[in-house]
C-alpha positions in Angstrom: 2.1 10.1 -29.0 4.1 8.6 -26.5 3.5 9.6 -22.7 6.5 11.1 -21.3 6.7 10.8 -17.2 8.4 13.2 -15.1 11.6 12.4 -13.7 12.5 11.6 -10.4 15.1 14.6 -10.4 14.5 18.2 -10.9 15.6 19.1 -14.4 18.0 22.1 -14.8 16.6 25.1 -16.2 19.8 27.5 -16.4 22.8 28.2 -14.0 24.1 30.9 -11.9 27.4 31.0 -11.9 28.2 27.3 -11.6 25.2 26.7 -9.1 22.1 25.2 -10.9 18.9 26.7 -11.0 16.1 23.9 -11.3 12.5 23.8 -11.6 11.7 22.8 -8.3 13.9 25.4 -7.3 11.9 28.3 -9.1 8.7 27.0 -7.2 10.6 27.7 -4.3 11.1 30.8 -4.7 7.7 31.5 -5.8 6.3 30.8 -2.6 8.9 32.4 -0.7 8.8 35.7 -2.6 4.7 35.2 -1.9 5.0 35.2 1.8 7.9 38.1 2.0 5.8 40.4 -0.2 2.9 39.4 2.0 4.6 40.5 5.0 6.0 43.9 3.7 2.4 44.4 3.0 1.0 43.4 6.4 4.0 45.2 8.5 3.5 48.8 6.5 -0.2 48.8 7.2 -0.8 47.6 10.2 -3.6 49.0 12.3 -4.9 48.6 16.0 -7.8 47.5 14.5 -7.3 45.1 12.0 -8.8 45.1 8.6 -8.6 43.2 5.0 -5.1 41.7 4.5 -3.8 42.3 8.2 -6.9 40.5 9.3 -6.9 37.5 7.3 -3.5 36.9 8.4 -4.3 37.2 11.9 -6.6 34.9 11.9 -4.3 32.7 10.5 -1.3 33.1 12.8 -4.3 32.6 15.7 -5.6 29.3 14.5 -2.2 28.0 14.1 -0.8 29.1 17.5 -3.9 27.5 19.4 -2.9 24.1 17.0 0.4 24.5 18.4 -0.8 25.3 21.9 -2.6 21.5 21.8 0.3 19.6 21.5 2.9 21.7 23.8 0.1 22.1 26.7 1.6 25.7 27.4 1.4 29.3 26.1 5.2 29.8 26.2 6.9 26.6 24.1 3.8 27.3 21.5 5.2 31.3 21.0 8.3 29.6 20.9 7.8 27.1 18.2 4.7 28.8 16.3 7.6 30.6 13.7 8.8 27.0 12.9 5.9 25.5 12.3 3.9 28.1 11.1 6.5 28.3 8.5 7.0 25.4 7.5 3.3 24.4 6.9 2.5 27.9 5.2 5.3 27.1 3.1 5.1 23.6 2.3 1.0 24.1 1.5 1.4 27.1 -0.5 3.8 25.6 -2.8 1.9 22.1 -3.3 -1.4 23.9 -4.3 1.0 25.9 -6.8 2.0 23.4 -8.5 -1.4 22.1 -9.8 -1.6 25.5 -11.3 -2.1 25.6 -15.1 1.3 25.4 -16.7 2.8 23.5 -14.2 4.4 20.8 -15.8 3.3 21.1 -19.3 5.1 24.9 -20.1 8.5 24.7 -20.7 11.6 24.4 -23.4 12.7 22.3 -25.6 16.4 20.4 -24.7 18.4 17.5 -23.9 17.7 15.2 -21.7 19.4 11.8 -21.4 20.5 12.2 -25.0 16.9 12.7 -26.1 15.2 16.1 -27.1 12.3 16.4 -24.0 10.0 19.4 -23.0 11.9 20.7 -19.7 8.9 22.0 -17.9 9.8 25.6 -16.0 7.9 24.7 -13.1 7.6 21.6 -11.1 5.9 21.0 -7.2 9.0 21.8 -5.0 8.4 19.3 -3.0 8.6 16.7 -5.5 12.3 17.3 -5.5 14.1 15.1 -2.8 16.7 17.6 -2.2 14.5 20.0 -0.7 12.6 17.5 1.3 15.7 16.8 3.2 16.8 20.2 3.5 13.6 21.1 5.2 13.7 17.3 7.6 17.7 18.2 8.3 16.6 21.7 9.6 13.2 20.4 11.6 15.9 17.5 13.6 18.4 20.4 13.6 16.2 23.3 14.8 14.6 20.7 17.4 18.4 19.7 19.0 18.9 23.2 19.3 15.8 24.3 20.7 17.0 21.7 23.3 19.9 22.4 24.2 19.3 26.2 25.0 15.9 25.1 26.8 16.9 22.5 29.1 20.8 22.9 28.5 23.6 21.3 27.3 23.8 18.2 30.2 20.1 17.1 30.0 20.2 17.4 26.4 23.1 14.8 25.7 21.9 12.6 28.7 19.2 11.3 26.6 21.8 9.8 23.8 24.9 9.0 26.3 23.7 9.0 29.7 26.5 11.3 31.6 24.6 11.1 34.9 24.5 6.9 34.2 27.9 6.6 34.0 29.5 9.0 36.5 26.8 7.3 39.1 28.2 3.4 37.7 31.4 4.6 39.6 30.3 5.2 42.8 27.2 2.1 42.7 29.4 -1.0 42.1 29.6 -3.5 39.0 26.0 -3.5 38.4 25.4 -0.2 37.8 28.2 -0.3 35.4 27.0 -3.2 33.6 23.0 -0.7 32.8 25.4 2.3 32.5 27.0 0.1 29.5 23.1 -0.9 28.1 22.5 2.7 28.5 25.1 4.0 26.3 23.9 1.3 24.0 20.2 2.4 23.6 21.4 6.1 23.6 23.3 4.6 20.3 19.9 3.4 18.8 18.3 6.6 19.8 20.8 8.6 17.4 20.2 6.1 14.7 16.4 7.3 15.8 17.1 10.3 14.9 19.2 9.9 11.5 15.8 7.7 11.1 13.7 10.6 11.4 15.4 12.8 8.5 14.6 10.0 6.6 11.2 9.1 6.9 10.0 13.0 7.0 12.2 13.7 3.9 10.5 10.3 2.0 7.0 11.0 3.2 6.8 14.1 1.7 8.7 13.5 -1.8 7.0 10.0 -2.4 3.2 11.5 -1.8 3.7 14.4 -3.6 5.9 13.3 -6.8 3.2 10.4 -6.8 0.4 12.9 -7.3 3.0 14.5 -9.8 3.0 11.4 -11.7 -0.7 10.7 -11.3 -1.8 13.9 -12.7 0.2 13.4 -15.8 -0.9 9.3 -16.5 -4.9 11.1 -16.3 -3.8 14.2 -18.6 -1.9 11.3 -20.9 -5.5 9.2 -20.9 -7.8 12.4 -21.1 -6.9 15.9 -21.4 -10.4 17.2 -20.2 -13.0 16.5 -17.5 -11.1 13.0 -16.1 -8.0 14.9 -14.5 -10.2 17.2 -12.5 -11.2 15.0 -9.7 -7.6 13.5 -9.3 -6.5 17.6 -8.7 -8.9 17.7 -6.5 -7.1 15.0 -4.4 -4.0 16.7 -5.1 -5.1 19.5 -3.2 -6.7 17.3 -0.2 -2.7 15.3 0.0 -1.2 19.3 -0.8 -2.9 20.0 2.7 -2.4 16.9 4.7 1.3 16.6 4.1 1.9 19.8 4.6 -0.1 19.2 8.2 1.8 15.6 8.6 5.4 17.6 8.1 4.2 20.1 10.4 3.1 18.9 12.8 5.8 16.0 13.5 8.3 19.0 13.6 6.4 20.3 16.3 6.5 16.9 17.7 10.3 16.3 17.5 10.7 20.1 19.5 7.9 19.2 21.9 9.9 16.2 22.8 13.6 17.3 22.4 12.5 20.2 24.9 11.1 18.0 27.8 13.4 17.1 30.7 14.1 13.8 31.7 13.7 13.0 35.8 16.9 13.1 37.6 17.8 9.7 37.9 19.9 10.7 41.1 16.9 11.9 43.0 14.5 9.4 41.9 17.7 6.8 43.5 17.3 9.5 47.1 13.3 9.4 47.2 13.5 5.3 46.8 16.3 5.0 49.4 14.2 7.4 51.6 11.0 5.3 50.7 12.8 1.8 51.6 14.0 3.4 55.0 10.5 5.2 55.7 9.4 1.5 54.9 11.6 -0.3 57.5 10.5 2.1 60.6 6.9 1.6 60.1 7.9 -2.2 59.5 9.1 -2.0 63.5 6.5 0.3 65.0 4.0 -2.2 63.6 6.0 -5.0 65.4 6.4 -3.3 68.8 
């Protein structure tokens, strides 16, 4: 029997219409239909006093909001961002711990695959499909530009990939100050290659470590159906957790950054004119 190793794309289960319904897909919506139905819960019965269910996710939403309230440093930004982040890490550890749920992988149907009859599995780790990973690194870069253009506006936002404030000073500072106005442009260039950068890596992390496990679970099932697979699933679920942290938390990283202001160069250029002249009359009261 000849060990058969998932591929790197999601297979296609069935369609809708003409849109394609994958494996990775169904996860998906597995762990979102989770969550909703453990919200409906939680919302209708809510108490003052919190108890079974409501409590439990309390605690949760708690621990995660002081997390988040270590890296911004304030109370407000970590409100702000917690339904983000929170999200993203409930969703992307839920559904890597699903996946090394009996079944997973080795149920499925019979059909076609690259002109050779294969076992299409009906549920695969969602995140060992690439398309979502950069779904959810496009909407963490997206959410964190927009985050920072409401917070510190539209101006201060852009300043930090072309430099408006550099290049309207340039004008009125002489030839030198057009020359850095011209680097400046330039590194904000680099910085938006940054952040085409960042899509990347987040979207590759996250696919490569968990389609790896995918891989690795199946090689130890191939070699030994009982007993050896269990300690390598128990891996899976340390790496399920610590990617799910990793993506997490570098989101909150990315809005943590994108929503901190940048000094006014024009008033750090008035306080070190002011400094230099300050200088200069205690320069000649020490002389006379």
């Amino acid at each position: 029997m000849s060990l058969v190793l998932p591929p790197v794309a999601a297979e296609q289960i069935f369609n809708i219409g003409s849109f394609p319904i994958t494996n990775s897909i169904i996860n998906g919506w597995i762990a979102v239909v989770f969550f909703v139905i453990i919200a409906f819960l939680v919302r209708n019965r809510a108490a003052l006093i919190p108890k079974g269910l409501q409590n439990v996710v309390e605690g949760i939403v708690e621990f995660l909001l002081k997390e988040v309230e270590k890296v911004t440093g304030d109370k407000i930004r970590a409100r702000k961002f917690l339904p983000i982040v929170g999200t993203i890490f409930l969703f992307v550890l839920f559904s890597n711990w699903i996946g090394l749920l009996p079944g997973t992988g080795s149920i499925g149907v019979w059909g076609e695959v690259h002109g050779e009859v294969e076992l299409i599995p009906l549920l695969r780790p969602a995140a060992s499909d690439l398309n979502l990973t950069l779904a959810m690194a496009l909407f963490a870069i997206i959410t964190s530009h927009v985050m920072a253009l409401i917070t510190i506006g539209p101006l201060n936002h852009i300043s930090k990939f072309v430099n408006l404030r550099g290049i309207i000073r340039s004008i009125k500072h002489g030839p030198m100050a057009i020359i850095v106005a011209v680097i400046e442009f330039g590194v904000g260039l680099i910085e938006i290659v940054g952040e085409v950068a960042k899509v990347v890596s987040l979207s590759l992390r996250l696919f490569g470590n968990i389609f790896a496990g995918e891989v690795l679970i199946t090689v130890m099932l191939g070699l030994l159906a009982y007993i050896l697979p269990i300690p390598f699933m128990f891996l899976e679920l340390l790496v399920g957790a610590v990617q799910a942290t990793v993506f997490a938390m570098l989101t909150l990283a990315y809005l943590v950054v994108a929503t901190e202001e940048h000094g006014n160069e024009e008033e750090k250029d008035q306080k070190v004119e002011k400094d230099r002249k300050v200088g200069k009359v205690q320069n000649v009261d020490a002389i006379f």
